[in-house]
PAGU-834338 format. One record per residue (C-alpha): x, y, z. Coordinates in steps of 0.05 Angstrom, whole numbers, plus 5000, padded with zeros to 4 digits. Layout:
PAGU-834338
XYZ ...
END
This chain:
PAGU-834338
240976466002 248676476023 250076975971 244477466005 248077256072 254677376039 251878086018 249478236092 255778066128 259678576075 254979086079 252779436145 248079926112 244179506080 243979006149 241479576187 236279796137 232579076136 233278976219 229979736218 224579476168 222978946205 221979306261 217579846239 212879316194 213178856255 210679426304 205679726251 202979026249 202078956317 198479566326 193979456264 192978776291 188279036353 192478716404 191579376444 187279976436 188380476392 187081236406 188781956375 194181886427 196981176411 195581306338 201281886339 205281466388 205480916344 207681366285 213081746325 216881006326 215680856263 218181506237 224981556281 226480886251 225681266179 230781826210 235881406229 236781066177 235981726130 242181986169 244981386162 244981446079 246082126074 253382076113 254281396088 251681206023 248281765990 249581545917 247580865930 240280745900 239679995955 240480516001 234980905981 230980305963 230680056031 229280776060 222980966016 221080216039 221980486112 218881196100 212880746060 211580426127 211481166173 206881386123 201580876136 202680996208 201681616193 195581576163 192381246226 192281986248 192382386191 187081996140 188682116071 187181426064 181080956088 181980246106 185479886048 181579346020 183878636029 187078525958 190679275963 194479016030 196678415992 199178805931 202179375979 205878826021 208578405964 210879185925 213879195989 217378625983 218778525916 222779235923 226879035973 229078435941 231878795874 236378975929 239078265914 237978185845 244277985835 244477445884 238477095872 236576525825 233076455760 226276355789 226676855838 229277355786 222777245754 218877335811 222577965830 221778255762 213978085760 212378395831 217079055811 211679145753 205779085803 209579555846 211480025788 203080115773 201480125854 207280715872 205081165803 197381095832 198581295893 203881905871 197482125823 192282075882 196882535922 197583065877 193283415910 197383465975 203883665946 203684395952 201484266028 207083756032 212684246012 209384876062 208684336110 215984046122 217684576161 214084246222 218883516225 217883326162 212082996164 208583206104 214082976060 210682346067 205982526018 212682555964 214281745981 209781415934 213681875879 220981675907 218380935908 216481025832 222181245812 226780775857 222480175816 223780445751 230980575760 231079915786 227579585732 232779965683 238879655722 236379005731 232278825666 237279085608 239178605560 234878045598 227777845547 224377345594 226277865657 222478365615 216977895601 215677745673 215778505684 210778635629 206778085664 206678445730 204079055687 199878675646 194678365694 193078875738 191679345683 187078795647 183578675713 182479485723 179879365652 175178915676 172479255734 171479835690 166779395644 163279135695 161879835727 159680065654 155179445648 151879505717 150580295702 147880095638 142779605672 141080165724 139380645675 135680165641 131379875699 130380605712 127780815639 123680145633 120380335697 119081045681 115780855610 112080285638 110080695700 111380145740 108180095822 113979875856 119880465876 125480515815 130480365868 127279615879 127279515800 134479705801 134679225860 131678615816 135978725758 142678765782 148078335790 148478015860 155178055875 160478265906 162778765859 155079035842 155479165922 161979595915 158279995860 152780165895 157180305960 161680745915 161381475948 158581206013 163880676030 168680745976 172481345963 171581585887 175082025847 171682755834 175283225779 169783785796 171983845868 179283885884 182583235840 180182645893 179482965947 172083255940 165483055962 166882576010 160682256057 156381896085 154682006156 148181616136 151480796128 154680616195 160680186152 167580366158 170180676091 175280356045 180180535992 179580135931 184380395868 180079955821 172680375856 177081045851 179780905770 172780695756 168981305773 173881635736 173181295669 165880805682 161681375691 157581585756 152481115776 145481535767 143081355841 142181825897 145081645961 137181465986 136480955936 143280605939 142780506017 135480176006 138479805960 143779586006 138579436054 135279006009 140978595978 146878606019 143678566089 145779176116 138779476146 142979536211 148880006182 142580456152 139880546228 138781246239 145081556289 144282096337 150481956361 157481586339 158680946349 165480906330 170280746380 164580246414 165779466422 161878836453 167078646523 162878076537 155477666536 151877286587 147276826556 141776516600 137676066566 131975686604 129075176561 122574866575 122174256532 114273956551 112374676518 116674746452 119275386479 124975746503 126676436544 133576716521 136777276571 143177636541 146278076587 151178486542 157279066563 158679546519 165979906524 168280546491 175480536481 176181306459 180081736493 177682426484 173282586537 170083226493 167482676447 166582126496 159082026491 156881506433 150081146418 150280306416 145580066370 144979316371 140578976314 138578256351 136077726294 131277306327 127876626305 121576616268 115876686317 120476986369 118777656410 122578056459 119177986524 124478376566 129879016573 133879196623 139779826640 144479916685 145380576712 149380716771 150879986782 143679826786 139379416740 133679866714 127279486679 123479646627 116580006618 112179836562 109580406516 107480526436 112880656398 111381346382 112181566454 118881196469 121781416399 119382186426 122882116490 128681786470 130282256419 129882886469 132882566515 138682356471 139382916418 138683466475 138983306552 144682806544 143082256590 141181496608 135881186562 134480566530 129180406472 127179766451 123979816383 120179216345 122479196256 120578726208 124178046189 124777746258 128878356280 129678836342 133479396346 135379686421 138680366433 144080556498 146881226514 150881466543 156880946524 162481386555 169881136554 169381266635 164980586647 162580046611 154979966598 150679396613 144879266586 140578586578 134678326529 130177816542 127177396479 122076916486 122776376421 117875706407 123275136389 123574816319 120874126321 122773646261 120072956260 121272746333 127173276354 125673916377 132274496365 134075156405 135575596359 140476216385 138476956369 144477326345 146378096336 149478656292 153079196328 158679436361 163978856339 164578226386 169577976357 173777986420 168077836468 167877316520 161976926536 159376616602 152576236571 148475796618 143175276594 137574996636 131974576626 125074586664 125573746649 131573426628 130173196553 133272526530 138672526462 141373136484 146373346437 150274006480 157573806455 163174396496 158474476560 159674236631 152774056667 153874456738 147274036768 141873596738 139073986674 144074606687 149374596631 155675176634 159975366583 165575976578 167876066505 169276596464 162776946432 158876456389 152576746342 150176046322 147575676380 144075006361 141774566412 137873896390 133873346441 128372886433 120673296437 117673006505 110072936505 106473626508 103673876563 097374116583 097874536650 095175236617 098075836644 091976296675 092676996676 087477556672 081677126663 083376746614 087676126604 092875866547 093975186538 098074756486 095674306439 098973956378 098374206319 096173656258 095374016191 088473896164 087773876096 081374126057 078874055983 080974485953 081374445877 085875145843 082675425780 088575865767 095975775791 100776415797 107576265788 112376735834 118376695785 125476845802 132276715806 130476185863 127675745811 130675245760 129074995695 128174295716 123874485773 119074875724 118774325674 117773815728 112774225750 108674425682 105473695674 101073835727 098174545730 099074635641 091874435639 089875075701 090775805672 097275955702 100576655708 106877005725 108377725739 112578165698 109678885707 102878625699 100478015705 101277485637 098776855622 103976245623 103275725565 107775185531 109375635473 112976225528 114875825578 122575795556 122476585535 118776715601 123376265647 129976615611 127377345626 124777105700 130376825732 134977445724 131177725781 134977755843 127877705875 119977835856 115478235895 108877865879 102378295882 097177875921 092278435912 092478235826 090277555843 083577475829 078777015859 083076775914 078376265948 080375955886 087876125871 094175755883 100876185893 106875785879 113376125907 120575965919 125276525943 131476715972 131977026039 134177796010 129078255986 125078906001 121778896064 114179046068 115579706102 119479976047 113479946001 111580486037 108481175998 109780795933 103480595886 105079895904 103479975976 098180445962 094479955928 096679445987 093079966033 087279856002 087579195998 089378876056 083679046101 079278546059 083978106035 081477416034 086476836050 091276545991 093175835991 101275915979 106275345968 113375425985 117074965956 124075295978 126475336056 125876076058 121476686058 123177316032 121177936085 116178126040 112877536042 113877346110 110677916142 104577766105 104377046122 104777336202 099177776187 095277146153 094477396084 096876676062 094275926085 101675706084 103975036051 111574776038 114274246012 117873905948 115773815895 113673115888 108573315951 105474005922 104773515860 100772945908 096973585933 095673805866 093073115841 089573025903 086173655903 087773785983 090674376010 092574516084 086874806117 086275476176 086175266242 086175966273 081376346294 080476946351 081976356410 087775976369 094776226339 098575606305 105675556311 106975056255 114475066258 113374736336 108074296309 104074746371 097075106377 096675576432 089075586452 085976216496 080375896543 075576106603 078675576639 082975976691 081675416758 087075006735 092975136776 099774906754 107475196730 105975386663 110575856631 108376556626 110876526552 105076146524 101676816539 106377236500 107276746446 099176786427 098777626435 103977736394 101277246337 094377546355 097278286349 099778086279 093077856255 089778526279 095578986250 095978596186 089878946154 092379626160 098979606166 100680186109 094980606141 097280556217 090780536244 092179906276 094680246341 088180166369 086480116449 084479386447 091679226417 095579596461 093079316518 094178576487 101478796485 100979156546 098178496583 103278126552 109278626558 112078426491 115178856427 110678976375 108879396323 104579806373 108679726436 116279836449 119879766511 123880336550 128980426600 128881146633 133581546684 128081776736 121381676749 120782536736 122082256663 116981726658 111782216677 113082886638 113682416572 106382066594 109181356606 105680996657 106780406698 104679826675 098779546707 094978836691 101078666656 105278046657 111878586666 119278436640 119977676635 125277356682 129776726675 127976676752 120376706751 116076326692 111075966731 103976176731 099776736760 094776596801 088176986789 083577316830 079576866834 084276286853 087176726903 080076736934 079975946920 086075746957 085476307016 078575867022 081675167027 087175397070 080975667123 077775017116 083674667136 086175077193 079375207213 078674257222 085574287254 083474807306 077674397320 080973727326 085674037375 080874477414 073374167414 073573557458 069072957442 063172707482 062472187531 
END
């Protein structure tokens, strides 16, 4: 270290050069960092500092040191920087990925070091020498991919140079190798380290290349085994199955769609470049761009790979369909109201969210925010609400096909305020805004009514979380109140305001947990509409029931030991799996079988092969990633489903994992299955005992099993009390699933009766969605009506019940009675 001091004081130049360095990296940091906005404007800004820090110091060399190579060293280092400011304007490259910014940073480094070769110690000689080989491979990449732009660069440097950038990956290659050639001559274990630093980045390229071949081989594989075997599900699920699932599978199948490739047919790498159809930002990966080149293109349309994607990597919400750009939009800040009513098992969730757009150019100021809310299971959103001009706007409740008709003319041609609120699959929501203008920030608030989880004797909130414009530097302001303050409250980082009112401001938080002892339940129904919905715990009853065959849902999920713990007690049943068709499980196949099964990343049973299924037992265990129902879709597999479902009779399933899949999940909300979970050691009591878990609902009851509740529809509507309205969303929308589960593929579920269950119950369904227009003018000439006999847009404010007719009538009576004896005890004087 005091030699490299030594050097500094002696040696202006090279002083000057590493205070400019720092500079420029420092700045370019700070920038890239997000610590203020960046625009087109800011972009170039930015750049314009970075590259007079690059002139300098080239006038600096050119009168000073020309011959000198440290000179030169140190200025490519600074012109490396410019260029990647550059590039925040000009893209020739996307977003490095994370390991590329570590390799570009330590090149970096390790350049400006050989500056000191001669001053450093042995270790650091080595260290030097190893990073000047990674740097070596990095600066001849990049000079390759740029070939491209060199004619352009030499026309170009007329206008300030600024296309010569395009020549600094070439100077920095051969500033390494002359380096090298100074520093490494007569010096084995310096050249040793070197060949190291070339070594392992070209056996990890080797690697990845492999690996692409190997997961192109399994595609085309999946997809010939599919073809010959005319298999019902879609090729792109097989292909889904088969897979690795992994991180770099995922960059494979994102390869032309997030990662740039390279394409010899169309101009060197700088052809057929897309997708406007995955909301992801793209990335430049050198191992994604070599691969292409020398791995072979994967044989998957763009379609397929994003359902895929969908499927595997969670990433339904980048595959939204985009009228508009959502680029430059960002989360400012949530409200979170959450009113908690204990004595029900339920909760009401209000998040008020606003929306900024931080671009700059007003003739491409209008974007689209699309927010993808997760909800918990059994949740549905019960309220929507706009801002425009300052003023909250609520919701009106239509079917989906009418607010998907206006939305998208008002949106893709007239230009002006809507929100839609659409129900999906997999406990999921999707809401639209536009306009989000950089002029003013949008506000826009959902409200989600959720039963609580009970376990053993604790009930937990569980928070609903979204994916969308990033909240990453969000504020949030999130209340918590309770309609009865529970005991062994656990609410660690919150001040309580007033008894049962709890405050917190925090930064944005997506996992929300809040635990407390379950009170006993109460019984007050809420009355609305002639009927009445009251609580009652929920006890699973168990029936005889005695399985003649078993079907085994085998996948990755499962383990050997849990199948041969399992065997002893179903061997003696006829016991299946599915592999195309389904096969009969015995001792002989069970280890082939298991082998073969649990390299699927996850099975997509058919219920409709089971046969006899008053007398079947489906045994499943699954992760949470997989096809949703929806995407069987127009393939023979939901065909058949089509058929199928409206007579399905109920299947007892076991679960003896935590979670679902989507595919099965929507079925068990649309009561295709009489559910069951547990370990093993209890399906294996069940099985012994012969006793199964049996329905409990019927046309009056909905179960919620996860709050140990039943919600029960009665006549009873004379009770008067504060139930929540909830209790009377919570049973429509578990009613509405029973009704649309029969003819889900065939859409005739959006009958009259069903829209005017959601209608009554102003929820999100598969029939209903909830919309936000500018003016009443737009309500009408799209044929969306008021809502009338409906419960409306739920309220933190308001949750008590309704009272009826008929109790109207009731209590106007008893208040006549009573004025009618007060009048008289003041007025009619008694006899003498």
């Amino acid at each position: 270290m005091k030699n490299i001091l030594a050097t500094l004081s002696q040696n202006n130049i090279i002083k000057t050069g590493l205070i400019l360095i720092t500079i420029s990296a420092g700045f370019f940091c700070i920038v890239e960092s997000g610590f203020f906005e960046i625009t087109e404007g800011t972009a170039f800004g930015a750049f314009c500092l970075n590259y007079l820090a690059s002139l300098v110091f080239f006038f600096l060399v050119i009168f000073k040191g020309f011959k000198r190579l440290h000179y030169w060293v140190l200025l490519l280092v600074l012109w490396f920087v410019s260029a990647f400011a550059l590039n925040r304007s000009l893209n020739v490259f996307d977003s490095s990925v994370t390991w590329l910014c570590v390799v570009i940073w330590l090149s970096a480094i390790g350049l400006i070091l050989s500056v000191f070769m001669d001053d450093l110690g042995v270790i650091a000689k080595h260290t030097v020498s190893f990073l000047l080989g990674i740097a070596l491979l990095l600066f001849i990449y990049y000079s390759v991919y740029l070939t491209s732009m060199y004619i352009l660069g030499i026309f170009g440097a007329i206008a300030l140079g600024f296309s010569l950038h395009a020549f600094v990956p070439a100077g920095l290659a051969i500033a390494t190798f002359i380096a090298l050639k100074q520093n490494l001559k007569g010096n084995p274990s310096l050249k040793m380290a070197f060949a190291a630093g070339i070594l392992i980045p070209l056996v990890a390229c080797a690697v990845f290349i492999w690996q692409w071949k190997s997961i192109n081989k399994q595609v085309n594989l999946a997809i010939n085994h599919n073809t010959l075997s005319e298999g019902k599900l879609p090729t792109w699920m097989v292909i889904a199955q088969n897979i690795p699932h992994n991180a770099l599978a995922e960059k494979i199948i994102k390869a032309d769609i997030v990662y740039k490739t390279a394409n010899l047919s169309d101009n060197w790498f700088w052809g057929n470049w897309h997708s406007a159809a995955f909301d992801e930002p793209k990335k430049h990966d050198p191992f994604v761009v070599i691969a292409s080149l020398f791995g072979g293109e994967i044989n998957l349309d763009e379609n397929d790979r994003i359902k895929i994607l969908e499927a595997m990597y969670n990433s339904r919400h980048q595959a939204q369909e985009r009228l508009w750009t959502g680029d430059m939009l960002s989360t400012a800040n949530v409200i979170t109201n959450i009113k908690i009513f204990p004595e029900y098992r339920l909760a009401y969730t209000e998040k008020t969210l606003t929306v900024h757009n931080a671009e700059k150019r007003t003739w491409r100021g209008n974007e689209e925010a699309i927010y993808t809310f997760h909800v918990p299971e059994g949740s549905v959103v019960s309220s929507l609400s706009l801002w425009i001009d300052g003023k909250e706007q609520k919701s009106r409740l239509t079917t989906k096909a009418k607010a998907d008709s206006a939305y998208h003319e008002i949106v893709g041609v007239e230009q002006h305020d809507p929100s839609v609120l659409h129900w999906q699959e997999g406990n999921t929501v999707t809401a639209r805004i536009f306009p989000c203008t950089p002029e003013e920030n949008r506000k826009f608030r959902v409200g989600i009514t959720s039963p609580l989880l009970k376990r053993g004797d604790m009930l937990t909130y569980q928070s609903s979380y979204f994916d969308g414009p990033s909240p990453d530097a969000a504020t949030e302001a999130i209340q918590v109140s309770f309609s009865k303050k529970p005991e062994s409250l656990d609410l660690p980082g919150f001040d309580e305001i007033s008894s049962g009112v709890y405050t917190a401001d925090r930064n944005y938080r997506p996992d929300e947990q809040i635990t407390f002892k379950a009170p006993p339940l109460a019984n007050t129904p809420f009355t609305f509409a002639g009927n009445g919905y009251q609580l009652k715990d929920y006890q699973p009853q168990t029936t005889v029931f005695t399985p003649e065959r078993i079907y085994l849902d085998l996948n990755a999920e499962w383990t050997a030991s849990e199948l041969d713990e399992l065997w002893p007690a179903i061997k003696n049943k006829k016991v299946y799996y599915y592999d195309g068709k389904l096969e009969k499980l015995t001792d002989q196949n069970r280890d082939q079988v298991y082998n073969r099964m649990s390299k699927l990343n996850f099975s997509m049973f058919p219920v409709n092969e089971i046969r006899h299924p008053e007398t079947a037992l489906l045994i499943t265990k699954c992760a949470e990633t997989s096809p949703n129902l929806y995407d069987l879709n127009e393939s023979e597999f939901g065909k058949v489903l089509t058929t199928y479902l409206p007579k399905a009779k109920p299947i007892q399933l076991y679960n003896i994992g935590t979670n679902l899949t989507p595919y099965l999940k929507a079925l068990k909300e649309m009561r295709v299955f009489i559910y069951n979970e547990g370990d093993l050691e209890t399906l294996q009591n069940h099985l012994a005992k012969n006793r199964f878990n049996n329905p409990q609902e019927d046309s009056t009851h909905v179960v919620l099993a996860q709050s140990g509740l039943m919600i029960a529809q009665t006549a009873d509507t004379l009770k008067i009390g504060n139930a929540p309205d909830h209790l009377l969303r919570l049973f429509a929308y578990n009613d509405i699933m029973k009704k649309v589960g029969p003819h889900y593929f065939d859409k005739t579920y959006v009958q009259p009766d069903v829209i005017a269950e959601a209608n009554q119950a102003f929820i999100a369904s598969p029939v209903s969605s909830l919309i936000v227009l500018e003016t009443q003018k737009d309500y009408e000439r799209f044929g969306i009506d008021e809502n009338k006999n409906s419960l409306q847009n739920a309220s933190a404010k308001s949750s008590g019940a309704v009272p009826e007719p008929g109790e109207w009538l009731l209590i106007l009576v008893v208040i006549g009675v009573i004025n009618f004896l007060v009048y008289k005890n003041k007025h009619v004087q008694p006899e003498l």
